[in-house]
Every structure is written in C-alpha cells, then in structure tokens.
DSSP file (Angstrom, degrees, kcal/mol; ACC not computed):
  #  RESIDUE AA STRUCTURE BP1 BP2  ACC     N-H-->O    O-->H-N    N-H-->O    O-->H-N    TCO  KAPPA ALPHA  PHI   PSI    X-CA   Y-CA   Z-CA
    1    1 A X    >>        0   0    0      0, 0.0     4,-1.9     0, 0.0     3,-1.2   0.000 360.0 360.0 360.0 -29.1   92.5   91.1  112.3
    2    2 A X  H 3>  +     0   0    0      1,-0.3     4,-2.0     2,-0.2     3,-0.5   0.967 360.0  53.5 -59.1 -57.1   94.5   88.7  114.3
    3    3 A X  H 34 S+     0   0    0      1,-0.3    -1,-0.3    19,-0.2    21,-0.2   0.700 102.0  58.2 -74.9   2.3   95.1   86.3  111.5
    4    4 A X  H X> S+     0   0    0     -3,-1.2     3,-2.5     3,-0.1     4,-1.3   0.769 105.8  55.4 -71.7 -37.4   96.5   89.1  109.2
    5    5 A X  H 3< S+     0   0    0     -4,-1.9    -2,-0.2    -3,-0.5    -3,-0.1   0.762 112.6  33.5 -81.8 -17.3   99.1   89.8  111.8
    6    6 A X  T 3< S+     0   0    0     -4,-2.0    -1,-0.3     2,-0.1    -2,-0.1   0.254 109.8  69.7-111.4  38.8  100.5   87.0  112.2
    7    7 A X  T <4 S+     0   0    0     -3,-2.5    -2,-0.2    -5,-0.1     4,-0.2   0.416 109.8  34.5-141.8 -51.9   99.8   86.6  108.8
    8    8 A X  S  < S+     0   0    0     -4,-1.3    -2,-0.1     1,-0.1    -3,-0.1   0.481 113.3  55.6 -92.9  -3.4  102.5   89.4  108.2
    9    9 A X  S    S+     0   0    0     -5,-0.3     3,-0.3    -4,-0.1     4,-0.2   0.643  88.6  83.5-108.5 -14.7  104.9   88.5  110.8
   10   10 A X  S >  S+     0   0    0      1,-0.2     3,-0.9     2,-0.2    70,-0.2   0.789  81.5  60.6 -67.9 -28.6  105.3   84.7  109.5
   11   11 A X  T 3  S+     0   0    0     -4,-0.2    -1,-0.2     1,-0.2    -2,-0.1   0.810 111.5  37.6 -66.7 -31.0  107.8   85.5  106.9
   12   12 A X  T 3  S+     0   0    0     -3,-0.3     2,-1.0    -4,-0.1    -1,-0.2   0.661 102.7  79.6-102.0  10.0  110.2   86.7  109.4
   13   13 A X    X   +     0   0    0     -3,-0.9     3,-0.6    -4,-0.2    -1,-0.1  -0.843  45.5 169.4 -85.2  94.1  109.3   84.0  112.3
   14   14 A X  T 3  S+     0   0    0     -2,-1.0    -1,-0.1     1,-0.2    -4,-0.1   0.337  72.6  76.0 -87.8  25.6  111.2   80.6  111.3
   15   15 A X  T 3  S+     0   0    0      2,-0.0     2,-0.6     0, 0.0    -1,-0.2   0.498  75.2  91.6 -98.8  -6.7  110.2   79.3  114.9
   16   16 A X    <   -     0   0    0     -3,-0.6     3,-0.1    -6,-0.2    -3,-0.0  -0.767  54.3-178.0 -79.2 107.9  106.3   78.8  113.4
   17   17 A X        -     0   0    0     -2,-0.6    65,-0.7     1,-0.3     2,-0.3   0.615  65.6  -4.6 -80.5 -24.7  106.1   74.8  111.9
   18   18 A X  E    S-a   82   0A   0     63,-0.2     2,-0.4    65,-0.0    -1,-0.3  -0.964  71.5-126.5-171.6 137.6  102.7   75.2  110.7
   19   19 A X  E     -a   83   0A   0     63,-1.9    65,-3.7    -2,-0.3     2,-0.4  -0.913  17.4-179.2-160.7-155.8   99.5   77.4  110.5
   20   20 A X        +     0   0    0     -2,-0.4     2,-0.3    63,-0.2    65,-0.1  -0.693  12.8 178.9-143.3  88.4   96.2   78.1  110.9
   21   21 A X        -     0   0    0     63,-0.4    65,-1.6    -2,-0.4     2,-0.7  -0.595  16.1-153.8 -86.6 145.0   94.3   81.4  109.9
   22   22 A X  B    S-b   86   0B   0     -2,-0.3   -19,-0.2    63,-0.2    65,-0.2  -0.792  73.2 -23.1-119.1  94.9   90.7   82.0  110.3
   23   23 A X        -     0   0    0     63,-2.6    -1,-0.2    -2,-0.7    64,-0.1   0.794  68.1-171.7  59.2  42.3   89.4   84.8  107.7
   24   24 A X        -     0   0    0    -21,-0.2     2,-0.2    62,-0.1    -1,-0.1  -0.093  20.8-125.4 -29.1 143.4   92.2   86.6  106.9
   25   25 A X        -     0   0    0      1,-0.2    46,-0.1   -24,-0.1     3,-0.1  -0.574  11.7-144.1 -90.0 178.3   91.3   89.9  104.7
   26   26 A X  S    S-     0   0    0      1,-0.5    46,-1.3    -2,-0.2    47,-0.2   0.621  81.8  -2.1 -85.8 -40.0   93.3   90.2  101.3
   27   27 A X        -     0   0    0     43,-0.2    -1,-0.5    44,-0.1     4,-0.3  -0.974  61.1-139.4-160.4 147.0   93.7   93.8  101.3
   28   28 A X  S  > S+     0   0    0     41,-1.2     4,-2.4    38,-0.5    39,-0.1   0.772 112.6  57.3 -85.7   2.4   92.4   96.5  103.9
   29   29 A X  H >> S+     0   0    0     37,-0.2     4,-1.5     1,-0.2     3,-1.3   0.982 112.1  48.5 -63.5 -56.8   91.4   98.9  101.0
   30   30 A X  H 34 S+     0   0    0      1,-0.3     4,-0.4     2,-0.3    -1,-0.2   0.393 115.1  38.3 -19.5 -38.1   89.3   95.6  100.1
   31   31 A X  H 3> S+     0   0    0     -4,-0.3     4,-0.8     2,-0.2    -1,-0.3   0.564 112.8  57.8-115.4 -10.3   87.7   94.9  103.3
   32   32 A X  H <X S+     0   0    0     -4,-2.4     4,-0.9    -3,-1.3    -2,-0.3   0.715 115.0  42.2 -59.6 -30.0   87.2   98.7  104.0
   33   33 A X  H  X S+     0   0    0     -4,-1.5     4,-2.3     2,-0.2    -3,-0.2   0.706 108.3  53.8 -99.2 -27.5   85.4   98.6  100.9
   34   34 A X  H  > S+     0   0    0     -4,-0.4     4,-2.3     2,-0.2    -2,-0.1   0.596 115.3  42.5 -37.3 -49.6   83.4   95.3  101.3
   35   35 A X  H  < S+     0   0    0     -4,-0.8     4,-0.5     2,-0.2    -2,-0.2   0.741 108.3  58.3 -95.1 -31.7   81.9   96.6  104.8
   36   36 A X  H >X S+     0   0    0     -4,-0.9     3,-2.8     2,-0.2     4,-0.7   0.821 110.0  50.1 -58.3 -68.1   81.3  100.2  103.5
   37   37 A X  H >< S+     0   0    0     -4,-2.3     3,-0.8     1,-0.3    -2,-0.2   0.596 111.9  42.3 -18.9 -62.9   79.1   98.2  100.9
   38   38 A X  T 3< S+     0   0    0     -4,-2.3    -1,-0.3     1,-0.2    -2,-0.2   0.036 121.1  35.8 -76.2  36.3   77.2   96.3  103.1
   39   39 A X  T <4 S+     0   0    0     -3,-2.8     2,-0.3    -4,-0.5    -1,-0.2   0.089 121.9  16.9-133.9  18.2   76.4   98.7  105.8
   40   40 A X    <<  -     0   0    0     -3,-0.8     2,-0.4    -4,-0.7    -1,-0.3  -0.963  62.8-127.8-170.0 163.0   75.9  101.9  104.0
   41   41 A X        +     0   0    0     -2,-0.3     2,-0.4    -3,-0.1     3,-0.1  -0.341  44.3 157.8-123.2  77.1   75.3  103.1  100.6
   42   42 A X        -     0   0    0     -2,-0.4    -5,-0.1     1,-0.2    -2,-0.1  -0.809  58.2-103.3 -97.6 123.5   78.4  105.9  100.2
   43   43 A X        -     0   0    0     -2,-0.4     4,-0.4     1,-0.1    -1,-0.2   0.193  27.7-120.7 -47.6 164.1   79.0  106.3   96.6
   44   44 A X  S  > S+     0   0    0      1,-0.2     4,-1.2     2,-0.2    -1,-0.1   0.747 114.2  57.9 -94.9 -26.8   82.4  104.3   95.9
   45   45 A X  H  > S+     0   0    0      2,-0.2     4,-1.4     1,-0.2     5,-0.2   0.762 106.6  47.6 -94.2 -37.5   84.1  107.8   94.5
   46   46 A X  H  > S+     0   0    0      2,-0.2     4,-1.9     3,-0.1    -1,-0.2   0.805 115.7  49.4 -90.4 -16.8   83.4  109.7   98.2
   47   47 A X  H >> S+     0   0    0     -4,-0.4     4,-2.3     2,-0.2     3,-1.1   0.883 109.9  50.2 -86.9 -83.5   85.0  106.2  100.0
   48   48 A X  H 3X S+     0   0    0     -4,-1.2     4,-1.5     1,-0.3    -2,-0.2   0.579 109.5  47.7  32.8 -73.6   87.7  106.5   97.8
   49   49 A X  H 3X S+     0   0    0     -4,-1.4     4,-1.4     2,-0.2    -1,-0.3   0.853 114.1  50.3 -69.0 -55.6   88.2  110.1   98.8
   50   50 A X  H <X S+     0   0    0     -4,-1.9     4,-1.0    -3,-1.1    -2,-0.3   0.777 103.4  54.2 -83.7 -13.1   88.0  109.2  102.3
   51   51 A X  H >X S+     0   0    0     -4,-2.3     4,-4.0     1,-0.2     3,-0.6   0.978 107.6  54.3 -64.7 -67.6   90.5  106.5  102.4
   52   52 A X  H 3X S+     0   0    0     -4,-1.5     4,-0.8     1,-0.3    -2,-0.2   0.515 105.2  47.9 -22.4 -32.9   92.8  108.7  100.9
   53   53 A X  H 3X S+     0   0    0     -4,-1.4     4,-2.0     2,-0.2    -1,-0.3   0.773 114.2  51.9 -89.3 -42.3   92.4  111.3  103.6
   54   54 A X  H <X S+     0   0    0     -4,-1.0     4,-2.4    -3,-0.6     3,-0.2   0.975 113.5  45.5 -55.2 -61.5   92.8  108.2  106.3
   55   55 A X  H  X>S+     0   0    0     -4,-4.0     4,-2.5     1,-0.2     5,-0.6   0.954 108.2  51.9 -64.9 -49.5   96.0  107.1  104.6
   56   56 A X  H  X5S+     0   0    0     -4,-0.8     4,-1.8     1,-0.3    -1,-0.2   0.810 111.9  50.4 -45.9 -49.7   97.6  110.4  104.3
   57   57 A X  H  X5S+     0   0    0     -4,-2.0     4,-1.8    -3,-0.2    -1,-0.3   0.860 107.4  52.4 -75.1 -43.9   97.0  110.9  107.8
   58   58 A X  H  X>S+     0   0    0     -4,-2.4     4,-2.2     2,-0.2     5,-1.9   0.956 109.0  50.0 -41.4 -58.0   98.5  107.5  108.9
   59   59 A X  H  <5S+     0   0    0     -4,-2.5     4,-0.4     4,-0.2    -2,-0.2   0.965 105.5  52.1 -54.2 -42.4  101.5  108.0  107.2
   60   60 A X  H  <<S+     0   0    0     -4,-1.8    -2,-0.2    -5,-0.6    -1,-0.2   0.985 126.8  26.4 -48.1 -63.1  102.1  111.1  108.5
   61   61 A X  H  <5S+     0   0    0     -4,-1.8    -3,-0.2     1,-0.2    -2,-0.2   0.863 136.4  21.1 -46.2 -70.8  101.5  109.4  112.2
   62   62 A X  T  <5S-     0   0    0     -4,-2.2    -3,-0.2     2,-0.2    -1,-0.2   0.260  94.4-130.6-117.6 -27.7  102.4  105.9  111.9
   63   63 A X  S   <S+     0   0    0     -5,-1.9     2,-0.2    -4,-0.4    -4,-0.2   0.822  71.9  90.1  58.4  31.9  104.6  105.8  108.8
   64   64 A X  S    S-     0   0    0     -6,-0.4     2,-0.3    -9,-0.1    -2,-0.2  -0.966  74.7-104.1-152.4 149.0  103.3  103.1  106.9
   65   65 A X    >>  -     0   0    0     -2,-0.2     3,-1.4     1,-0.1     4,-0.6  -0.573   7.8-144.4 -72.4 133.8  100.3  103.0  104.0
   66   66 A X  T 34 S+     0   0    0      1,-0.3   -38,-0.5    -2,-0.3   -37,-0.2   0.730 110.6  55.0 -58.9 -25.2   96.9  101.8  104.4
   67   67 A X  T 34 S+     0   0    0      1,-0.2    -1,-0.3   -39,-0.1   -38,-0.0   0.306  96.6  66.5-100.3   9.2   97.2  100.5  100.9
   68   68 A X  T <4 S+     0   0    0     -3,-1.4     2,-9.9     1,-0.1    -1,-0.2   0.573  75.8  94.0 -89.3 -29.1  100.7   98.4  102.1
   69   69 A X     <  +     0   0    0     -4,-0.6   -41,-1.2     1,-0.1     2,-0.7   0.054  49.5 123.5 -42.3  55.9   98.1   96.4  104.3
   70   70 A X    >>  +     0   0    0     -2,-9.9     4,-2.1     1,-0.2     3,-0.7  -0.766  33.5 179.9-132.3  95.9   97.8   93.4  101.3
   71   71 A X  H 3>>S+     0   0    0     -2,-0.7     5,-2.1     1,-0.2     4,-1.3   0.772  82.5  60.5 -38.3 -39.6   98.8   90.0  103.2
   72   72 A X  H 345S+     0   0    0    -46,-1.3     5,-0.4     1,-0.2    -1,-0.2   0.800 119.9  24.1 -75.4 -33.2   98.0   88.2   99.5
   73   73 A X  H <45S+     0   0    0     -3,-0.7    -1,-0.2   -47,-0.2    -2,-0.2   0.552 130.1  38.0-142.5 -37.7  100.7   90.3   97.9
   74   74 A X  H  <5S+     0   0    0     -4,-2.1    -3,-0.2    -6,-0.1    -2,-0.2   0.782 130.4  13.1-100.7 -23.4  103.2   91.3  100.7
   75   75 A X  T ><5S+     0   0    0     -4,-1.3     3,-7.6    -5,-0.3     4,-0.2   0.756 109.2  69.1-105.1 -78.4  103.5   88.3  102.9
   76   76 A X  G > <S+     0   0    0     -5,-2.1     3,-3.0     1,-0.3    -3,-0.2   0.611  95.0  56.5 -17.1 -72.5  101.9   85.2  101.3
   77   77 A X  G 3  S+     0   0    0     -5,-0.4    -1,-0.3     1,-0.3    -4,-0.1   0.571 115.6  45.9 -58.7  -2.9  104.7   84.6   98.3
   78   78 A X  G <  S+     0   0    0     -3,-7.6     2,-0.4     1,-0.1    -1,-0.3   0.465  82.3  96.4-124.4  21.7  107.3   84.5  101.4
   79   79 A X    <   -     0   0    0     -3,-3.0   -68,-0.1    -4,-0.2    -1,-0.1  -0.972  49.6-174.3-121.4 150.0  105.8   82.4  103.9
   80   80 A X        +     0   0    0     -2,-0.4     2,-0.3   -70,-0.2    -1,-0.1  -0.381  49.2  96.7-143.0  21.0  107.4   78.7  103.5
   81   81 A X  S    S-     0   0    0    -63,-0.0     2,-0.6   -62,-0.0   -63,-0.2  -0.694  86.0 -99.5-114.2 176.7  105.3   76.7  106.1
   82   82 A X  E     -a   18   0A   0    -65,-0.7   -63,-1.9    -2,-0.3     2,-0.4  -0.837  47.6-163.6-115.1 131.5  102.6   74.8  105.5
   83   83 A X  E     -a   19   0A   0     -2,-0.6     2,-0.5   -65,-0.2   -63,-0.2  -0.928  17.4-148.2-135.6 136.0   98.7   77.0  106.4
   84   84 A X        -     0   0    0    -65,-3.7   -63,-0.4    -2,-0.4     2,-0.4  -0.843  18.4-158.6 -79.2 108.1   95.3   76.1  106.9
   85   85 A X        -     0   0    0     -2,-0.5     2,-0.6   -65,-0.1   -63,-0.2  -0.776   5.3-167.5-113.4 157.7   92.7   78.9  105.8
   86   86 A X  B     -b   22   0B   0    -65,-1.6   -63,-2.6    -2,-0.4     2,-0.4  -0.963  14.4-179.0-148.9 110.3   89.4   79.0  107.1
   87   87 A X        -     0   0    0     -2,-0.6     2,-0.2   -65,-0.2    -2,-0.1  -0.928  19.2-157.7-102.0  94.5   86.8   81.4  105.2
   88   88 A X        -     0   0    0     -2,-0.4     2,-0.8     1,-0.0    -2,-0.0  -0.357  12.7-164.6 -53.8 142.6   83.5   82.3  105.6
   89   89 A X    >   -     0   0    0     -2,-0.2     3,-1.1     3,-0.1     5,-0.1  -0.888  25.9-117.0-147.0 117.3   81.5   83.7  102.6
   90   90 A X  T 3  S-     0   0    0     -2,-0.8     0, 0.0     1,-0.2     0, 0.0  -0.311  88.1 -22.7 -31.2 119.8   78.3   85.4  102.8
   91   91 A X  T 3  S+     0   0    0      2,-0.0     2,-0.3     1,-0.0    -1,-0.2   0.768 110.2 118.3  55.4  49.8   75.2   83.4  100.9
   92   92 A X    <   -     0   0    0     -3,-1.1     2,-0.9     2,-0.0    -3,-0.1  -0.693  54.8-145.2-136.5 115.9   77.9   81.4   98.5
   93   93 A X        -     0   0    0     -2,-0.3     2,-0.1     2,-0.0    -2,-0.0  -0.718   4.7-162.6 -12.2  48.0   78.9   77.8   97.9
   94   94 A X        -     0   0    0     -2,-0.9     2,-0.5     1,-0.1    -2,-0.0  -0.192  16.8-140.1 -80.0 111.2   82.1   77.1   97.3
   95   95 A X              0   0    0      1,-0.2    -1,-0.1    -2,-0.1    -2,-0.0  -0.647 360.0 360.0 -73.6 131.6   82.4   73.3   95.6
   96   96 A X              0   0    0     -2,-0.5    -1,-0.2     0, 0.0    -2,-0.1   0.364 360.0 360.0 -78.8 360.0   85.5   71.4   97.0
C-alpha cells in the first residue's frame, strides 16, 4: 500500500528525483478482486454488490471513491521522474 501512496502523491511532489515502488496495485477494485479470488470462492456478482455497499459508505465518510483508487490511470500519465517497479507474480515468468 505504501507504494501506491506515494505513488499518488508524486505528481504533486517536484522535490522527488527518482523512484522506486515495490508492487504497486493498478486499481483497488482490481486487487480487492484478485485477493477475494484467491482466498474465497464469493461469486464475482455478490463482490461486486459488496464493493458497492463499501464505496457508498466511504464516500459518505471520507469523500472520495474506492473506484478513484487507480494509480495506472490517475497518477502514472502525470508523474515526470524517472521509476523503478518491482513486481512479484504468482507461478508466472515474465521474459525480459
């Protein structure tokens, strides 16, 4: 979670020269949905449902979307420094 936040805060820092995140998520619907998979098997339509219920209640609270959480899409295209990303992936290979 650390490296999404300063993941979202880099675009307005310009005192940052360079950095280096270690498994940033892409989106939290995305990594809420990832972890239900592997740890449970809740139909995708009742997660769905319950996100919805999560966000609704966040805005109300907090004033911001769960579905505004997307680093790839809200941040990335504005941050102008040069970043290192460091991913793990579950049972894949990636070729370099």
């Amino acid at each position: 979670m650390g490296a999404v936040t300063a993941f979202l805060c880099l675009p307005e820092n310009k005192t940052v020269a360079a950095a280096v995140f270690d498994s940033p998520f892409k989106s939290f619907k995305g990594l809420v949905e990832d972890m239900a998979n592997k740890a449970t098997k809740v139909p995708g339509i009742l997660l769905s449902a319950a996100l919805r219920i999560v966000d609704k209640t966040i805005q109300e609270k907090a004033g911001f979307s769960l579905y505004s959480l997307n680093p790839l899409k809200n941040s990335a295209p504005y941050i102008e420094i040069p970043a290192f990303f460091i991913v793990g992936i579950e049972d894949e290979v990636i070729p370099i």
